[in-house]
C-alpha positions in Angstrom: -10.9 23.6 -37.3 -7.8 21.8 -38.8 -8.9 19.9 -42.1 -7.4 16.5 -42.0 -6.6 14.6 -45.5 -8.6 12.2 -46.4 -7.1 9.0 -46.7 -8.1 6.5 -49.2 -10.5 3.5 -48.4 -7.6 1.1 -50.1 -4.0 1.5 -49.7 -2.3 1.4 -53.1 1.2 0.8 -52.1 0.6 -1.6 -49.1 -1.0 -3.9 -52.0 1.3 -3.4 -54.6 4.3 -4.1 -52.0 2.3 -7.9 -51.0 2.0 -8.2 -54.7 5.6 -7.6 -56.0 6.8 -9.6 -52.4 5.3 -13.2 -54.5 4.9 -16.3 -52.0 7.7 -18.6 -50.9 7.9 -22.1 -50.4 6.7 -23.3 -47.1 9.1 -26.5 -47.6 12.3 -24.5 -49.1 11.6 -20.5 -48.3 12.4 -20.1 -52.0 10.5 -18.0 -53.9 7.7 -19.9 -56.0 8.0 -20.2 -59.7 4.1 -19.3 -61.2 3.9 -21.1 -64.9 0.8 -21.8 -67.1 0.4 -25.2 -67.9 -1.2 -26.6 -71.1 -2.7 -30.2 -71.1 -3.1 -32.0 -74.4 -7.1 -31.5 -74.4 -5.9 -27.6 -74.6 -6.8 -26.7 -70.9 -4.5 -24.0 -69.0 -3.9 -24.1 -65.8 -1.7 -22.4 -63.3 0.7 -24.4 -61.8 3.4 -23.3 -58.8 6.3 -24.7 -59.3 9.1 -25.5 -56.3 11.4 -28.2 -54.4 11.0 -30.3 -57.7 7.0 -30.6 -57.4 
């Protein structure tokens, strides 16, 4: 019988293609600016930035 290659239970490149692609603005279709932001008591947070907002 013909061995057929395995393939692997995740697809590497499929995922690193959705992360490298980013998100876009629903409002503008720009892409979405990701910056952490530090508040005064010294919590971070991670704020997406777009359209002004």
């Amino acid at each position: 019988m013909a061995e057929k290659k395995k393939k692997s239970k995740t697809d590497v490149s499929a995922r690193a293609e959705n992360k490298g692609k980013g998100q876009n603005c629903s409002l503008c279709g720009n892409k979405i600016d990701v910056v952490l932001a530090v508040s005064a008591t010294g919590k971070r947070k991670m704020k997406r930035l777009c359209c002004g907002n």
